[in-house]
C-alpha positions as a Markdown table, in Angstrom:
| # | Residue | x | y | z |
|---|---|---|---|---|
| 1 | Unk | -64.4 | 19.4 | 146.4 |
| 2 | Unk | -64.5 | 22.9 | 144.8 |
| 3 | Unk | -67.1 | 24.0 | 146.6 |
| 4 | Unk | -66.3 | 23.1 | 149.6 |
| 5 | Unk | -63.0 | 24.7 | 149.1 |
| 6 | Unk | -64.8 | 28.3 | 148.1 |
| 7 | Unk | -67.0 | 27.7 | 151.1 |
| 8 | Unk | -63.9 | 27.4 | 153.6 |
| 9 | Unk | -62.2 | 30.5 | 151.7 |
| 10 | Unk | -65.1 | 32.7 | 151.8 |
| 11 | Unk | -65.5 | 32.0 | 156.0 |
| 12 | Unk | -61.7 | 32.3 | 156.5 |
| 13 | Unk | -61.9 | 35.6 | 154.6 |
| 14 | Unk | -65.1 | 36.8 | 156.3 |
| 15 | Unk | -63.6 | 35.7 | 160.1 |
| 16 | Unk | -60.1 | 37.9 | 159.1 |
| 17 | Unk | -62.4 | 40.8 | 158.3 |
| 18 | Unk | -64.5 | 40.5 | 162.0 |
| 19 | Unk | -60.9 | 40.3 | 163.2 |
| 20 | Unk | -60.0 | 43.6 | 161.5 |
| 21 | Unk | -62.9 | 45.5 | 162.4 |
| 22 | Unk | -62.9 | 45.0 | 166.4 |
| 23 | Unk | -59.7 | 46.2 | 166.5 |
| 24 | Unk | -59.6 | 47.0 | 170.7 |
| 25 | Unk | -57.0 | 45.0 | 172.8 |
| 26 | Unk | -58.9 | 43.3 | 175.9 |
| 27 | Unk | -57.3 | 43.8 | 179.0 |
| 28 | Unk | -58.5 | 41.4 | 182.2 |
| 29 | Unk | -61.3 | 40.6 | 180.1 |
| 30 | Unk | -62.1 | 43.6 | 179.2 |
| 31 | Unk | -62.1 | 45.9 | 176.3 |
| 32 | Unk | -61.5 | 49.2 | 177.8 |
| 33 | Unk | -62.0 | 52.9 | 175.7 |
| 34 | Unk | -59.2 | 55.0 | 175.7 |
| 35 | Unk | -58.4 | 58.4 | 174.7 |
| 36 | Unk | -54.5 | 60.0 | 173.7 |
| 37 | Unk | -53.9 | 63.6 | 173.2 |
| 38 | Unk | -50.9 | 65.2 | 172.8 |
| 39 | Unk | -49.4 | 68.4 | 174.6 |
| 40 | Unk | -49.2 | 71.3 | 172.1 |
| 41 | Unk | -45.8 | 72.4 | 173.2 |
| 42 | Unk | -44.6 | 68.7 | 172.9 |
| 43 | Unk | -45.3 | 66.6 | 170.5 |
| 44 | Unk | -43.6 | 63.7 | 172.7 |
| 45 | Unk | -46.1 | 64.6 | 175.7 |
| 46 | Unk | -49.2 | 62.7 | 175.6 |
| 47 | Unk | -52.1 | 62.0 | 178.2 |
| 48 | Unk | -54.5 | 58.8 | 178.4 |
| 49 | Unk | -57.9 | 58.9 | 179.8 |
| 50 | Unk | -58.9 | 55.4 | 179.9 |
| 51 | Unk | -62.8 | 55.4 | 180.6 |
| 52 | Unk | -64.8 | 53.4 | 182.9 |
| 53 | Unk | -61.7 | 52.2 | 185.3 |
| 54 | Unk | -63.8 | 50.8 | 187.7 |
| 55 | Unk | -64.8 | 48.0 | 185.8 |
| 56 | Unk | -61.2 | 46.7 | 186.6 |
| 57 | Unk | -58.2 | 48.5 | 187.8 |
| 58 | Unk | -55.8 | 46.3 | 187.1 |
| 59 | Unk | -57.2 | 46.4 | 183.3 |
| 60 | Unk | -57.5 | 49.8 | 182.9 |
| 61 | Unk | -53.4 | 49.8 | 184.0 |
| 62 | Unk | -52.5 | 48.2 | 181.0 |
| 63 | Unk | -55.3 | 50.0 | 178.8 |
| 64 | Unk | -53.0 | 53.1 | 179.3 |
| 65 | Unk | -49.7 | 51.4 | 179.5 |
| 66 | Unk | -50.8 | 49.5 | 175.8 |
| 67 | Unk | -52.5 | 53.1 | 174.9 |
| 68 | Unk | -49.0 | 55.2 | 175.4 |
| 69 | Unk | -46.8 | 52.6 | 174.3 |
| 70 | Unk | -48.4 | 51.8 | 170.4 |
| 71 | Unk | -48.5 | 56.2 | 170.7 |
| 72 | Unk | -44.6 | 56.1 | 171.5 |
| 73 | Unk | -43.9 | 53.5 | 168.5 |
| 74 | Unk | -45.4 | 55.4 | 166.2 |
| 75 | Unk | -43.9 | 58.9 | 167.1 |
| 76 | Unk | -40.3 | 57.2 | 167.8 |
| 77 | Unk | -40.2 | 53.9 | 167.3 |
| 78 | Unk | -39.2 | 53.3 | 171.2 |
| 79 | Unk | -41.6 | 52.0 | 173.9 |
| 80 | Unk | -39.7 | 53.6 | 176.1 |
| 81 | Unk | -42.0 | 56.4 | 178.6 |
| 82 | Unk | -40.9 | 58.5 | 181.1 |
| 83 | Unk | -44.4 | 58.9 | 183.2 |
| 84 | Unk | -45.0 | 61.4 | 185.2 |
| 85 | Unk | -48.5 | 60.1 | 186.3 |
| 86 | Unk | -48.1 | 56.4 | 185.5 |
| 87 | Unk | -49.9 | 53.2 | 185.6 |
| 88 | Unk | -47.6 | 51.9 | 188.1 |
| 89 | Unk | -48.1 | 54.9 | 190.6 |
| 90 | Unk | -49.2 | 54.2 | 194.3 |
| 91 | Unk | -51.6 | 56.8 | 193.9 |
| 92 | Unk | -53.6 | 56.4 | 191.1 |
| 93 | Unk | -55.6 | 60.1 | 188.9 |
| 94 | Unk | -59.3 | 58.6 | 189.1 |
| 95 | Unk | -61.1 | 61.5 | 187.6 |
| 96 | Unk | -65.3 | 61.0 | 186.9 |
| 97 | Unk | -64.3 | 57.5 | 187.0 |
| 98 | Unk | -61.6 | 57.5 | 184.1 |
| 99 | Unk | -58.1 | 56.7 | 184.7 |
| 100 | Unk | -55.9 | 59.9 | 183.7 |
| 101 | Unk | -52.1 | 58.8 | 183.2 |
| 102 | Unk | -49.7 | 61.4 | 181.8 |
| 103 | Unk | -46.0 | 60.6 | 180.1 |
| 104 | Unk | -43.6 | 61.6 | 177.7 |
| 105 | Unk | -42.1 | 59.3 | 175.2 |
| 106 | Unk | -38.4 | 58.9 | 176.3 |
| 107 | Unk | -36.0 | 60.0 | 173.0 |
């Protein structure tokens, strides 16, 4: 009984540390790459580039949405963002195939 009880604690502990290290959020199936950087000027001010958006649009949305958000929580504790190129624009920033999105978190 012992044993099987180290075996089940060793594989519980082993699957939380898989969990752990694949730490991406998949979006429409999808685990999409995304890059934050903030403006100089404004530490508030951020822009997403969310790579490969073509895989799926509708994915890559909520890559930068997620993306700005967990940035905004951090910096202010809010998820409040005023966009000014947002994932919910009618016209979309598609640049070499990344999905730019630009924002400020809202104070």
């Amino acid at each position: 009984m012992r044993v099987m009880m180290a075996i089940l604690l060793t594989l519980s502990l082993v699957s939380c540390g898989e969990r752990y290290r694949d730490n991406q959020v998949a979006f429409e199936g999808i685990k999409f790459d995304a890059d934050l950087s903030t403006d100089k000027n404004d530490v508030f001010a951020f822009r997403v580039s969310v790579k490969k958006a073509e895989k799926n649009i509708d994915g890559a949305r909520e890559a930068g949405r997620y993306e700005a958000t967990k940035f905004c929580i951090e910096k202010l504790s809010t998820s409040d963002v005023e966009w000014t190129n947002g994932p919910d624009a009618d016209q979309l920033m598609i640049k070499d195939g990344n999905l730019e999105l630009s924002g400020r978190c809202a104070a």
